[in-house]
N, C-alpha and C positions, 0 to 999 in steps of 0.2 A: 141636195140643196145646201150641205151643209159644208161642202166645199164652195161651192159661190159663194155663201156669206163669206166664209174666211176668207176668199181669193179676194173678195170686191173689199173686205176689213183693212185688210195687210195692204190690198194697192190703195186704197185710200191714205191710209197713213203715210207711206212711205212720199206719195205723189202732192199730199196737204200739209204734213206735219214737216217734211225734211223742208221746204221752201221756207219757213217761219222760223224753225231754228238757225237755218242759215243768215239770210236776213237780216232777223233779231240782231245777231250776234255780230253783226255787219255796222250792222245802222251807229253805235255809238260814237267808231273809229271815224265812219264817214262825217256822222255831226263835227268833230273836231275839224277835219281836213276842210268841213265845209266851212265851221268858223274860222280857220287859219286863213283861210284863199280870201277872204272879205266876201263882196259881194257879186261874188263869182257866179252865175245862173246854173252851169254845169254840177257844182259842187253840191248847192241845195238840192236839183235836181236829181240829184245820186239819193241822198236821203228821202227825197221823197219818194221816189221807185222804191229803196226799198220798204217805208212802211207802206206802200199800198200792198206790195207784195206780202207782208205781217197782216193787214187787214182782210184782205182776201182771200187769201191761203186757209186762216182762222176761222174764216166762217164756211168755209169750204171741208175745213177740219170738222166742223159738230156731224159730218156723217160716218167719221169714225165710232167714236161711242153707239151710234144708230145701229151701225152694222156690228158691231162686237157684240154689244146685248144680242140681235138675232143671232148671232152666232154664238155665243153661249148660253143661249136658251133652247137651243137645238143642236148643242153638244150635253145638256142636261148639266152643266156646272158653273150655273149663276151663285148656289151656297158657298162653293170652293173658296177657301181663305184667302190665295193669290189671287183669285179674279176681283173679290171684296176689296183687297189693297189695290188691286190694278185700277180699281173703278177711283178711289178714295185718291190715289195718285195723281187720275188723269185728272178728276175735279178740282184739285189745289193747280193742278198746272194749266188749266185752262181759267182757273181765279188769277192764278198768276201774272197769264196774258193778257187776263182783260180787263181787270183791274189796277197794274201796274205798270205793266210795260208797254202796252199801247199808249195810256194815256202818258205817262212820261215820252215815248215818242212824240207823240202830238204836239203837246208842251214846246220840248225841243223843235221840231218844224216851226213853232211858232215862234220863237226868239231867234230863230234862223232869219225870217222871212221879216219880219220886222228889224232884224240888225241892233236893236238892243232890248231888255239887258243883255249882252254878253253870256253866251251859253258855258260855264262854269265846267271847269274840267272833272268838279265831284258831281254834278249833275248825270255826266255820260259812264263817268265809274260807277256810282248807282244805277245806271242803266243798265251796264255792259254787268254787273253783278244779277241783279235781276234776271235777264236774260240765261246768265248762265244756269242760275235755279232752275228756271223753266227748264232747259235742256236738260239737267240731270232727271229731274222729275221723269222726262218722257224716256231717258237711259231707262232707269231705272223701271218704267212700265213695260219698255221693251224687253229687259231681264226677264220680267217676271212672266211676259206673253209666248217666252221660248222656254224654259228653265222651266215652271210650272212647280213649284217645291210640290211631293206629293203625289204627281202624276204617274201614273201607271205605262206611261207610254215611252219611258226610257231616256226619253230627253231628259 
């Protein structure tokens, strides 16, 4: 059983979590090209595929956490210092998403879609910053999911 969890842990993340940092990471570049083109349909269009793709992907993500607790609760090292930080990492970076950078998304779609104010070149660098945090955050969880400082197991 304790390989399924992991197996369905790891395919979850990679199949929910890679889609959101991509995305993310996508979306600011495109709000610019969208406001450059004016009132281009195609261009808003781009932006807005990708935040649904951040919205969906995100809540298709909360079964990672689900599946990692079962799986570190039937590998017995819920106590384990790295898994504490893994957990404390993923919570700031899914605060991150969902307090921050969706809704600065959103925002942005919305001064898209309206045509004014003018969506602000610091508003997408604050975005395209943000996003980057999230991604480290999830590096860094992933570090910690392989490396295991501690472990017994050679990795």
């Amino acid at each position: 059983m304790t390989k399924f969890l992991l197996a369905v842990h790891v395919l979850v993340a990679i199949v929910a979590i890679g889609p959101v940092t991509v995305a993310a990471s996508m979306l600011p570049a495109a709000a610019r090209r969208a406001q450059a083109a004016g009132p281009d349909a195609s261009s808003i269009a781009t932006v807005r595929l990708l935040h649904r793709i951040c919205r969906v992907y995100a809540a298709i993500a909360l079964a990672v956490p689900v599946f990692g607790f079962a799986t570190a609760s039937s590998l017995g090292v819920l106590g384990d210092t790295w898994l504490i930080v893994s957990i404390v990492l993923t919570a700031v970076a899914a605060g991150v998403l969902a307090l921050l950078v969706l809704p600065r998304q959103d925002a942005l779609l919305t001064q898209l879609d309206e045509g004014s104010p003018p969506v602000e070149r610091s508003a997408t660098a604050r975005l395209a910053m943000l996003t980057g945090i999230f991604n480290l955050l999830w590096a860094a969880v992933t570090v910690l999911m392989i490396v295991r400082p501690g472990s017994t197991t050679g990795a």
